[in-house]
The first five atom37 places (N, CA, C, CB, O) and aatype in JSON, in Angstrom:
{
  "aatype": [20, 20, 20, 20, 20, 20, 20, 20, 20, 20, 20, 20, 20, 20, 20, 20, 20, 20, 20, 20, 20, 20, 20, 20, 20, 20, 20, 20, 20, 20, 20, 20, 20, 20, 20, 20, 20, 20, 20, 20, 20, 20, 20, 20, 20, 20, 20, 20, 20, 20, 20, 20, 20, 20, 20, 20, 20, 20, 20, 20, 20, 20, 20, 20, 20, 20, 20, 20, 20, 20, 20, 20, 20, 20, 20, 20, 20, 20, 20, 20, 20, 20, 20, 20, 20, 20, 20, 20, 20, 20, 20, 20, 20, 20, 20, 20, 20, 20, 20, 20, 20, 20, 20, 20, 20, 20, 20, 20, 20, 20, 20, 20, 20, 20, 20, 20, 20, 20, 20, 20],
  "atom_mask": [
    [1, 1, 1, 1, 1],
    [1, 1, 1, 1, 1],
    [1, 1, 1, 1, 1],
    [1, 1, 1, 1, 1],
    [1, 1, 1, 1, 1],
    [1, 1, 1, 1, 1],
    [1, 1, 1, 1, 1],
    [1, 1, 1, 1, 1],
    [1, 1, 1, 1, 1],
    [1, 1, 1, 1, 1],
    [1, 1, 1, 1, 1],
    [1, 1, 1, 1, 1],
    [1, 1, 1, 1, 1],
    [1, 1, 1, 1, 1],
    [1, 1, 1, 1, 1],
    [1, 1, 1, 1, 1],
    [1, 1, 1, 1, 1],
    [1, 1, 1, 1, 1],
    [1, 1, 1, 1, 1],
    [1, 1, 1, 1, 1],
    [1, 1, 1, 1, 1],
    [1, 1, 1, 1, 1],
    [1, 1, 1, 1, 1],
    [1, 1, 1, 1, 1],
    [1, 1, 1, 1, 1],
    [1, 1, 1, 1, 1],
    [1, 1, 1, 1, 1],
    [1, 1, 1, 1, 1],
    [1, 1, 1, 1, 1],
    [1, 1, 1, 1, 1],
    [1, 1, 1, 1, 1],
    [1, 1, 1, 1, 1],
    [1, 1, 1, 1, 1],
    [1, 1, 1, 1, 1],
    [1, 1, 1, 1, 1],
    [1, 1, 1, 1, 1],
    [1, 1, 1, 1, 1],
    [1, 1, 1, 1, 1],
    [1, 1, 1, 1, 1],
    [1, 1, 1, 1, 1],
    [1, 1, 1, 1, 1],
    [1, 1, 1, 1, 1],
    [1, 1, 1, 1, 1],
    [1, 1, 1, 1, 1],
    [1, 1, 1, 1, 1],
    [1, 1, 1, 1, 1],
    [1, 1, 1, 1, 1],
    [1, 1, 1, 1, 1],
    [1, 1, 1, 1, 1],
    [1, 1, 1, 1, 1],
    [1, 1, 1, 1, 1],
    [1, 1, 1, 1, 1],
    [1, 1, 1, 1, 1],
    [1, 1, 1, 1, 1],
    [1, 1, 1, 1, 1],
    [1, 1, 1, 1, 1],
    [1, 1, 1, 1, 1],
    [1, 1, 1, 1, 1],
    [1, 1, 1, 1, 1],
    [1, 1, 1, 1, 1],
    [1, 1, 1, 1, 1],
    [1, 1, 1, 1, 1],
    [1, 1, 1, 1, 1],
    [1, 1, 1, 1, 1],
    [1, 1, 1, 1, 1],
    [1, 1, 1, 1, 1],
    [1, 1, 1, 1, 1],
    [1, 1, 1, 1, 1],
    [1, 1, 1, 1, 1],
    [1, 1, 1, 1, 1],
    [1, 1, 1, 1, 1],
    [1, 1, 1, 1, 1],
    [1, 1, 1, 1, 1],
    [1, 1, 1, 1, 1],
    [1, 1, 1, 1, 1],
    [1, 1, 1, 1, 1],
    [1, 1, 1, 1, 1],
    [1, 1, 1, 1, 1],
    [1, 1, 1, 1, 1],
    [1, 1, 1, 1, 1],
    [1, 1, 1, 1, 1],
    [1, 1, 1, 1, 1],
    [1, 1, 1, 1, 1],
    [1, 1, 1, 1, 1],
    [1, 1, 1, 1, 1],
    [1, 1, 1, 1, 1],
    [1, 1, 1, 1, 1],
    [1, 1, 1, 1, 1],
    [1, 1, 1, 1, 1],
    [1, 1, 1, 1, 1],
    [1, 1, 1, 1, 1],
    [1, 1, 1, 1, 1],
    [1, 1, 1, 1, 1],
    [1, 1, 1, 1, 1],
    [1, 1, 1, 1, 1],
    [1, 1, 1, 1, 1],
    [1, 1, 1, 1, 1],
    [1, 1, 1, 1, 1],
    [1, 1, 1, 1, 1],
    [1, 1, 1, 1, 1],
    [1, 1, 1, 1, 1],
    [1, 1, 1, 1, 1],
    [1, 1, 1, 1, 1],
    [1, 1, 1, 1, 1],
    [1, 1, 1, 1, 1],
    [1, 1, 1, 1, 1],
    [1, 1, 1, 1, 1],
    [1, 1, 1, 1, 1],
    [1, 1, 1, 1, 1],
    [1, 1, 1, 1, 1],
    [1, 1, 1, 1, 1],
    [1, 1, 1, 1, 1],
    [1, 1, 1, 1, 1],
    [1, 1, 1, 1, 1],
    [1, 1, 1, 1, 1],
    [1, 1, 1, 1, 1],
    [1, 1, 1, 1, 1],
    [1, 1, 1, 1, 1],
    [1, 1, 1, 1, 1],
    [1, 1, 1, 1, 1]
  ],
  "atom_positions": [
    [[0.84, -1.17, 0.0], [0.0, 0.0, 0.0], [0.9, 1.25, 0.0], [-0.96, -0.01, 1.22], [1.88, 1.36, 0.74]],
    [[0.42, 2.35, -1.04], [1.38, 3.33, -0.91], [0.91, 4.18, 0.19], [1.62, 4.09, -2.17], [-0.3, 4.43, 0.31]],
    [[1.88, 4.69, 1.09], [1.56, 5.86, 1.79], [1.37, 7.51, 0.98], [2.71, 5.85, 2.8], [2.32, 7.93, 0.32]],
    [[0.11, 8.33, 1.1], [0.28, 9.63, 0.34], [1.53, 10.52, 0.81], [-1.04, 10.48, 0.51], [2.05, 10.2, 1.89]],
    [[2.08, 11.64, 0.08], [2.96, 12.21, 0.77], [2.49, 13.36, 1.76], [3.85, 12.61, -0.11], [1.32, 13.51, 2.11]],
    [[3.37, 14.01, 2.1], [2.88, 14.84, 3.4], [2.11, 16.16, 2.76], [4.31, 15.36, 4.5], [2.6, 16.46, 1.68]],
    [[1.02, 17.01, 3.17], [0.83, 18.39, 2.17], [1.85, 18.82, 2.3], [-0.2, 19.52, 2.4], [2.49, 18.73, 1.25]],
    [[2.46, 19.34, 3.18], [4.32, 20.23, 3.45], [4.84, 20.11, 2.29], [5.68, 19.47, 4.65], [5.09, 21.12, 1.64]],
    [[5.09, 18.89, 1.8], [5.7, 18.41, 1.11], [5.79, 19.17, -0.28], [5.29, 17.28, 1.17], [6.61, 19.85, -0.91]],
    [[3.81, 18.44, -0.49], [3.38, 19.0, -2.2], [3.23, 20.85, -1.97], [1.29, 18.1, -2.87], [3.43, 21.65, -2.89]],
    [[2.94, 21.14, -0.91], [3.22, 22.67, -0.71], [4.46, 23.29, -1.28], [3.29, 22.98, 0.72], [4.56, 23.9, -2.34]],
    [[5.34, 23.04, -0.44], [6.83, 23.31, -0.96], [7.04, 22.64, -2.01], [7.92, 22.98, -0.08], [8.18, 22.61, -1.54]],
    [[7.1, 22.07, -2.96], [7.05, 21.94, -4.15], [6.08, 22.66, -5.07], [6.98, 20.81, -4.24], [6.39, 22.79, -6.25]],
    [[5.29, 22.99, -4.76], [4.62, 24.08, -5.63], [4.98, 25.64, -5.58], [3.22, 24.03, -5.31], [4.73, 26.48, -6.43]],
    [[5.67, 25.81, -4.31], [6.3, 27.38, -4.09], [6.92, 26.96, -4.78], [6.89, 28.18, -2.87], [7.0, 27.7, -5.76]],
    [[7.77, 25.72, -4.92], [9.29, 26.29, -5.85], [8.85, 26.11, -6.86], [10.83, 25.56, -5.81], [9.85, 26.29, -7.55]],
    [[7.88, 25.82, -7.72], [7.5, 25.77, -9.34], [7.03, 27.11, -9.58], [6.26, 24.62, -9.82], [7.16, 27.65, -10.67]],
    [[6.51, 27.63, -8.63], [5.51, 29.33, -9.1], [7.37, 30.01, -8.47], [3.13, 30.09, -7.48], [7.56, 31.04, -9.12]],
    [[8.18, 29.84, -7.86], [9.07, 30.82, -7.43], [10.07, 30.89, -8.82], [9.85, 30.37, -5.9], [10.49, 31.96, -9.27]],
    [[10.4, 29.41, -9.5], [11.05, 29.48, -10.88], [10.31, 29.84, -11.6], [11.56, 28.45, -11.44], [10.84, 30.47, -12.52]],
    [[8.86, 29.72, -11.69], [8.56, 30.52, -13.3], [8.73, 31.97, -13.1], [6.83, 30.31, -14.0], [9.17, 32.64, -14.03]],
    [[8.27, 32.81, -11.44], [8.94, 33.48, -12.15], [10.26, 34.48, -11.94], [8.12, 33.95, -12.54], [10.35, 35.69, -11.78]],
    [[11.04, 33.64, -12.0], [12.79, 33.91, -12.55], [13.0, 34.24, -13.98], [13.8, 32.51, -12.39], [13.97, 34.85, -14.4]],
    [[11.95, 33.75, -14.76], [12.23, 34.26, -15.94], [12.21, 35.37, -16.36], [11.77, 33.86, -16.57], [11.05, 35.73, -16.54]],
    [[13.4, 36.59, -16.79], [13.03, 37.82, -16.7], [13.16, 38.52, -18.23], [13.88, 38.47, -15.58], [12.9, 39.67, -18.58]],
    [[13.65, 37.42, -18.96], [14.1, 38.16, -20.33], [13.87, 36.34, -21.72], [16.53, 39.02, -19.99], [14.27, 35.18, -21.64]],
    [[13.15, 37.03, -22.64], [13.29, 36.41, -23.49], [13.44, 36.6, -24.85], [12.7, 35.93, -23.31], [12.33, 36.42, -25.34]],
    [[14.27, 36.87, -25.75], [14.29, 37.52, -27.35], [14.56, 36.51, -28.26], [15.45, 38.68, -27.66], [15.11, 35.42, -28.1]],
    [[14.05, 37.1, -29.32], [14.68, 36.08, -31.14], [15.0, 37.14, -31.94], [13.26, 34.97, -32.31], [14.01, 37.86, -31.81]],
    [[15.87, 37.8, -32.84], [16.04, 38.86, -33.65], [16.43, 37.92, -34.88], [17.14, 40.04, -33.1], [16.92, 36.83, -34.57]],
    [[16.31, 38.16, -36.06], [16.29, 38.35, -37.06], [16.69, 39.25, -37.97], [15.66, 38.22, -37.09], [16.06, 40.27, -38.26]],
    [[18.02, 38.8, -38.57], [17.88, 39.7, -39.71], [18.32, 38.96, -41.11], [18.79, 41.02, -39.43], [19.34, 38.29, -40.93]],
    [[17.73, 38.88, -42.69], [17.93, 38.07, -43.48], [18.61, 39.61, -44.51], [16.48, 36.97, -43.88], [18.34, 40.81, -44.48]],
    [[19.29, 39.01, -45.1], [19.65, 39.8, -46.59], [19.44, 38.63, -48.1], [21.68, 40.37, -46.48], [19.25, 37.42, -48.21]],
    [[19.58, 39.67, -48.99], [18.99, 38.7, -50.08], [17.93, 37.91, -50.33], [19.6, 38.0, -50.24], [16.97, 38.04, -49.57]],
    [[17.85, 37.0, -51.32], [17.05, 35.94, -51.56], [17.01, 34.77, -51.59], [16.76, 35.98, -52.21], [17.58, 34.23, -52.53]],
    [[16.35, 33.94, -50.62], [16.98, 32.28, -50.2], [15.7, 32.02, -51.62], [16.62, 31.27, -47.86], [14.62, 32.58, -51.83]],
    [[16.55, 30.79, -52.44], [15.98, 30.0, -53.3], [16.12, 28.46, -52.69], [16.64, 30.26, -54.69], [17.21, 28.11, -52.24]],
    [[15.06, 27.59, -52.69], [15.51, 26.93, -52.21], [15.18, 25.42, -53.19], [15.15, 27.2, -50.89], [14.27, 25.71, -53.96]],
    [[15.45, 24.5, -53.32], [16.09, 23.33, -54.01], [14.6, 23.03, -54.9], [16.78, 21.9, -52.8], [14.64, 23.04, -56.13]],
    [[13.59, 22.84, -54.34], [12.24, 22.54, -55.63], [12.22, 23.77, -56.45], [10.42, 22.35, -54.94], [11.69, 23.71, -57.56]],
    [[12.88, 25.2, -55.91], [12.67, 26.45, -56.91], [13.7, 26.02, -57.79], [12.88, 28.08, -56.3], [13.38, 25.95, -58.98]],
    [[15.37, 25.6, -57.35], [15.9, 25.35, -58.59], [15.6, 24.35, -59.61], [16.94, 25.22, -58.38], [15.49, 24.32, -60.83]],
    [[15.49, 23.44, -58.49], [14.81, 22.04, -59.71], [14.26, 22.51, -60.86], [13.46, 21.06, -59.15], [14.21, 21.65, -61.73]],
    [[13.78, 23.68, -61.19], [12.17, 24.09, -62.24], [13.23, 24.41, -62.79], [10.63, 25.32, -61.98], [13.09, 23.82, -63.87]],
    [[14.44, 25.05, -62.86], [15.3, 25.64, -64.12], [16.3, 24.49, -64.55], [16.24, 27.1, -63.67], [17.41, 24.16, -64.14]],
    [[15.82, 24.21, -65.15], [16.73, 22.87, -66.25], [17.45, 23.04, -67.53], [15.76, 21.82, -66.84], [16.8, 23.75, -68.29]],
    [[18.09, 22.8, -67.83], [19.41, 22.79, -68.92], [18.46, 23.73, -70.24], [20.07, 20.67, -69.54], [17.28, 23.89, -69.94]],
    [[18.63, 23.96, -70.75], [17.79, 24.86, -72.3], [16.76, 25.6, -71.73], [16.91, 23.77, -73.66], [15.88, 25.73, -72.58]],
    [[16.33, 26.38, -70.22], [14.95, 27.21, -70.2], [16.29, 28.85, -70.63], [13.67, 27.11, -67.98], [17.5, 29.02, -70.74]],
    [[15.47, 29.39, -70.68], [15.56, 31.07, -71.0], [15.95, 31.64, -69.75], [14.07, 31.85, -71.51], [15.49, 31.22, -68.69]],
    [[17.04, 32.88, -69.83], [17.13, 33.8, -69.3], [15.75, 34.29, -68.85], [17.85, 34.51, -70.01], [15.5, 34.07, -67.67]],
    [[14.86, 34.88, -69.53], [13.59, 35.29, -69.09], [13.09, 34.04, -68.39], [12.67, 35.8, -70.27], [12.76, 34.48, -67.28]],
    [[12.92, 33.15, -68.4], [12.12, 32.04, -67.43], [13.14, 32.57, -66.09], [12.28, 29.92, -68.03], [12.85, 33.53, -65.38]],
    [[14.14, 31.89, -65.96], [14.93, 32.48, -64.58], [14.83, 33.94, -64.28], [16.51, 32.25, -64.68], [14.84, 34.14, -63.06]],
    [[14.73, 34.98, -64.98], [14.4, 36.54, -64.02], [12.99, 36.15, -63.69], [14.45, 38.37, -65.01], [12.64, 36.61, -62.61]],
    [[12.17, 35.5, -64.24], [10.62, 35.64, -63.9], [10.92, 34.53, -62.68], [9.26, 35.16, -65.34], [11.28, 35.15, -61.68]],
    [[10.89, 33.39, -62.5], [11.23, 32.39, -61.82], [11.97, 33.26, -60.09], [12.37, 31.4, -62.97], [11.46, 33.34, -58.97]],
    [[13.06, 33.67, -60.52], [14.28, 33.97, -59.46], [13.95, 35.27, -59.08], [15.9, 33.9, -60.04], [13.86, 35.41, -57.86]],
    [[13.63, 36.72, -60.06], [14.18, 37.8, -59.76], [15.49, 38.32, -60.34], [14.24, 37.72, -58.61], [16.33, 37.61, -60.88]],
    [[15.55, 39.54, -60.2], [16.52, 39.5, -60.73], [18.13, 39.36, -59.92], [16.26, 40.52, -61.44], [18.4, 39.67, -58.76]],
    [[18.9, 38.87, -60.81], [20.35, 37.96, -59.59], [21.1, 39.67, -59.27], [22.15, 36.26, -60.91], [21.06, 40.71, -59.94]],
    [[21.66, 39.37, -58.15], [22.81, 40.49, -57.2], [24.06, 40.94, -58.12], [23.63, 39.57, -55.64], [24.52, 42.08, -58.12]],
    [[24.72, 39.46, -59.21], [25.48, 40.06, -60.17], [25.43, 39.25, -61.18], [26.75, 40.35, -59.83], [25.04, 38.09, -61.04]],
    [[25.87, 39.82, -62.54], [26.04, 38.98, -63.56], [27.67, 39.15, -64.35], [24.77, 39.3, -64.54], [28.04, 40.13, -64.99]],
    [[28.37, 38.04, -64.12], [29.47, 38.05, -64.64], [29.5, 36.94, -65.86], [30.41, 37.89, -63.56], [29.01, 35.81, -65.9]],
    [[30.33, 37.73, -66.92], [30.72, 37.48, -68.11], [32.02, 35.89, -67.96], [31.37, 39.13, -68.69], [33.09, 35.93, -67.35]],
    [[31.66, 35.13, -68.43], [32.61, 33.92, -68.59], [33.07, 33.43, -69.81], [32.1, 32.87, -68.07], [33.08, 32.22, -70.04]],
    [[33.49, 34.35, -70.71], [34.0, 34.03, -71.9], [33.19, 34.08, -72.96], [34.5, 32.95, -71.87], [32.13, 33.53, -72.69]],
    [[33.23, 34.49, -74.04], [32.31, 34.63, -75.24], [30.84, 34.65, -75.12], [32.55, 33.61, -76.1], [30.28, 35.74, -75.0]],
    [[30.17, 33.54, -75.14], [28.83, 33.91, -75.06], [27.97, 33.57, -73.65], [28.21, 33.25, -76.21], [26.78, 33.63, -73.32]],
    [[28.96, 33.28, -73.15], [28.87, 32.65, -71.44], [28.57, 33.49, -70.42], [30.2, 32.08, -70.87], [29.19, 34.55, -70.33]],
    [[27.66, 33.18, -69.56], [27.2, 34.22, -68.32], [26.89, 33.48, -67.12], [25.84, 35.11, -68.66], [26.17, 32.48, -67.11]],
    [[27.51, 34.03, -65.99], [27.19, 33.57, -64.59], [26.4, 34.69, -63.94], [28.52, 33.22, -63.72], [26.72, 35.87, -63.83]],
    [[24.9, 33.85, -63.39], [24.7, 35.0, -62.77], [24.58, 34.37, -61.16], [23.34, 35.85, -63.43], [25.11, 33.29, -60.89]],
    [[23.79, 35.22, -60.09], [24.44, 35.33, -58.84], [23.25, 35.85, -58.05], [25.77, 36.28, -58.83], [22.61, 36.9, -58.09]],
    [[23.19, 34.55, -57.19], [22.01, 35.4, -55.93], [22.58, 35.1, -54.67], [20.18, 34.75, -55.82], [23.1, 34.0, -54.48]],
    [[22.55, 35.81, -53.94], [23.57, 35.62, -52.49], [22.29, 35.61, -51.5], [24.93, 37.18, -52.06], [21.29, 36.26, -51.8]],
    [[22.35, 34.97, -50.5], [21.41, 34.88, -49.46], [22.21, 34.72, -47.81], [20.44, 33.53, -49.9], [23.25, 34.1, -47.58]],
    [[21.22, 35.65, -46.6], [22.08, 35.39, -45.55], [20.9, 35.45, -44.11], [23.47, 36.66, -45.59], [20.35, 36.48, -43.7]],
    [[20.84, 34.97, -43.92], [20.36, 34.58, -42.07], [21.15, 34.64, -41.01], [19.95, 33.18, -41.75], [22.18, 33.97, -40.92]],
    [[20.68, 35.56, -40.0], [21.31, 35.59, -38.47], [20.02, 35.7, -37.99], [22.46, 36.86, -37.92], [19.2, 36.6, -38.17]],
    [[19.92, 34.26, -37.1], [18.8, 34.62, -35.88], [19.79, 34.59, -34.96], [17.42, 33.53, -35.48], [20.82, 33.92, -35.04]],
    [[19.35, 35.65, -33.72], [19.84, 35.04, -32.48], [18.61, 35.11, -31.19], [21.31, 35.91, -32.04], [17.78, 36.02, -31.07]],
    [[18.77, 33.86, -30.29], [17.95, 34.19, -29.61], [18.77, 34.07, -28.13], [16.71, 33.43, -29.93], [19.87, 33.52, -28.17]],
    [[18.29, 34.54, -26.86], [18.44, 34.87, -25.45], [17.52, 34.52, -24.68], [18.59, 36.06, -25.22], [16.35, 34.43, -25.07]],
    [[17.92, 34.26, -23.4], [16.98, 34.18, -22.65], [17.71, 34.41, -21.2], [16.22, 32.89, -22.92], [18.93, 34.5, -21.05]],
    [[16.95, 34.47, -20.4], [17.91, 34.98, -19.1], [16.85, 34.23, -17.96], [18.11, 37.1, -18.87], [15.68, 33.94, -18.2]],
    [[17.51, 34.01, -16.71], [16.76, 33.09, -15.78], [17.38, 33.18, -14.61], [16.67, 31.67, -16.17], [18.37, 32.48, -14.4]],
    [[16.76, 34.33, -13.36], [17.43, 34.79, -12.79], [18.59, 33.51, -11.7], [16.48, 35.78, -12.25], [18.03, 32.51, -11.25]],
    [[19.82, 33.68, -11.46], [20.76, 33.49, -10.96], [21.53, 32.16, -11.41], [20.44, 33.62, -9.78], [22.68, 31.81, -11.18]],
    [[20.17, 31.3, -12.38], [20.42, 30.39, -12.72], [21.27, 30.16, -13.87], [19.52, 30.0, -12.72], [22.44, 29.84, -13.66]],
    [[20.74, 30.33, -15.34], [20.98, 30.32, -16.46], [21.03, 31.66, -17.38], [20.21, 29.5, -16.8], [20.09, 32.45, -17.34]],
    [[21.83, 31.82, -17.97], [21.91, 32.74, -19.4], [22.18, 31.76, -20.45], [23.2, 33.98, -19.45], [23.03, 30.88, -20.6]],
    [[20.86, 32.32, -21.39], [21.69, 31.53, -22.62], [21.45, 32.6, -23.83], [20.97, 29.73, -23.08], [20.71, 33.57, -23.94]],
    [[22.48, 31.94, -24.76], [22.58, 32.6, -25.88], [22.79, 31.83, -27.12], [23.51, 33.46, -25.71], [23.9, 31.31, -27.23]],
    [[21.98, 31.65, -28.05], [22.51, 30.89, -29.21], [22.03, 31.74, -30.77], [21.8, 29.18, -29.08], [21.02, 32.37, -31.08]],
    [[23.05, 31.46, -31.34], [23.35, 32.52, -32.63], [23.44, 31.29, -33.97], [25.22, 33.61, -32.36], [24.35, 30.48, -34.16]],
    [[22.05, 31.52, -34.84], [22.27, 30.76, -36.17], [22.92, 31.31, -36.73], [21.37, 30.46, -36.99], [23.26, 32.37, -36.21]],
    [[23.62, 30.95, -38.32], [23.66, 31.55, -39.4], [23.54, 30.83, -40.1], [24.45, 32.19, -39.65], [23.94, 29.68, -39.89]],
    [[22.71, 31.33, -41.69], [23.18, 30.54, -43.05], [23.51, 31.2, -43.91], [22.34, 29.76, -43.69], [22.86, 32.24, -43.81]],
    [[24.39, 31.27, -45.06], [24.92, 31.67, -46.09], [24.45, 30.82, -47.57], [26.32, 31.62, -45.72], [24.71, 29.63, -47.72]],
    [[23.95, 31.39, -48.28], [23.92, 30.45, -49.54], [24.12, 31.42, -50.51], [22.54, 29.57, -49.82], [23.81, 32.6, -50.4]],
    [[24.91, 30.65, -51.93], [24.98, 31.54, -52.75], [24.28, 30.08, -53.87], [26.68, 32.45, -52.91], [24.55, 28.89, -53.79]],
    [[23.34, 30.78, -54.82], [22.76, 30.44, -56.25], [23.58, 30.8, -57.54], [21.44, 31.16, -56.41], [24.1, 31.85, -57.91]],
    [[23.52, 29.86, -57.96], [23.98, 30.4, -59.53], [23.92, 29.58, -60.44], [25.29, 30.85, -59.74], [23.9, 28.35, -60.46]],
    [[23.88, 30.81, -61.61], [23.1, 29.76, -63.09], [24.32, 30.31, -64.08], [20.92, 30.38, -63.89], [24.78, 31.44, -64.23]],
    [[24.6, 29.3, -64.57], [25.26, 29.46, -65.85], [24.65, 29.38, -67.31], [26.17, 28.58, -65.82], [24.2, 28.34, -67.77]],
    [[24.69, 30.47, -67.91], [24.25, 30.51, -69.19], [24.81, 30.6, -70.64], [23.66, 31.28, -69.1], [25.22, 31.74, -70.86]],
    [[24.93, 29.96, -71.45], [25.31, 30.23, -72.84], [24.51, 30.69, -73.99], [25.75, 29.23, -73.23], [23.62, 29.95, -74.41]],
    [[24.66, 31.44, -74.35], [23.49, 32.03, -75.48], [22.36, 32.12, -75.21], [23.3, 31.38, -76.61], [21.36, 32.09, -75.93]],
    [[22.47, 32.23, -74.08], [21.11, 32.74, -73.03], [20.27, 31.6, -73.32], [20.18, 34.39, -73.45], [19.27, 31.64, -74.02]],
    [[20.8, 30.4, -72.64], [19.86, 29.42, -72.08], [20.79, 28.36, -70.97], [19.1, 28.53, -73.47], [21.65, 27.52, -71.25]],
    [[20.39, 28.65, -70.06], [20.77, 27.67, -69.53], [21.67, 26.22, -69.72], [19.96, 27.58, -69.33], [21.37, 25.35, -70.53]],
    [[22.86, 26.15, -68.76], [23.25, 24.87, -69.18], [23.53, 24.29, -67.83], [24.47, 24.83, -70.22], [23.5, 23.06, -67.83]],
    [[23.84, 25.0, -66.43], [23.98, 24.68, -65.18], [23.28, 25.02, -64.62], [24.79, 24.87, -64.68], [22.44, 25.65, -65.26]],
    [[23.06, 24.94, -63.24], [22.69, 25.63, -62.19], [23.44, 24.89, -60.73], [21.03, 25.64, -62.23], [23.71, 23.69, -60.76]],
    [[23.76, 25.77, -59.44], [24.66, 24.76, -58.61], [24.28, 25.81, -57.24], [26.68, 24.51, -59.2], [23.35, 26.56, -57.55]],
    [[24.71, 26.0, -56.03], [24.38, 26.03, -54.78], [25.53, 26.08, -53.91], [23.59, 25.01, -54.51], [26.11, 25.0, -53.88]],
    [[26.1, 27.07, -53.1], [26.95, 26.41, -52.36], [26.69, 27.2, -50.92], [28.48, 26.44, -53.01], [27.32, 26.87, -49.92]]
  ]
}
């Protein structure tokens, strides 16, 4: 047979659950993105022979376009993420954790159609 526990007991255990929640005195997420994240089903759609015009309509227009020899063109979409978020908990815990992602897009073109596309 179990014995119940004492009220004292479940008392003081409930001060200390209402005394930690609230310790919590600070909580944030910030955000900031640059560019344009494309992401892998958007490139999939641009395949070897579509048009320059299909990719500006598709993408937007790219951050740069560099020349690769005669009739050859690279163009260029850069993308960037920083979340960070905080939280603070008095005497106990600080925390802090900081994402990032970087991606860069790019399509290679010859006579203005497509022959690559790649991700890094």
């Amino acid at each position: 047979m179990k014995t119940p526990l004492p009220v004292s007991f479940l008392l003081c255990l409930g001060l200390l659950c209402l005394g930690l929640a609230g310790c919590i005195i600070d909580s944030r997420t910030r955000a900031d993105h640059t560019g344009r994240h494309i992401g892998r089903e958007t490139l999939e759609q641009i395949q070897p022979g579509r048009t320059s015009d299909f990719v500006l309509a598709l993408l937007g227009e790219p951050g740069s376009r560099s020349p690769a020899g005669g009739k050859t063109e690279v163009w260029k979409w850069e993308y960037s993420s920083r979340e960070h978020h905080s939280g603070s908990l008095i005497f106990v815990l600080d925390a802090d954790k900081t994402t990032e992602v970087h991606c860069t897009t790019y399509v290679l073109f010859e006579d203005g159609k497509v022959v690559k596309t790649w991700q890094d």
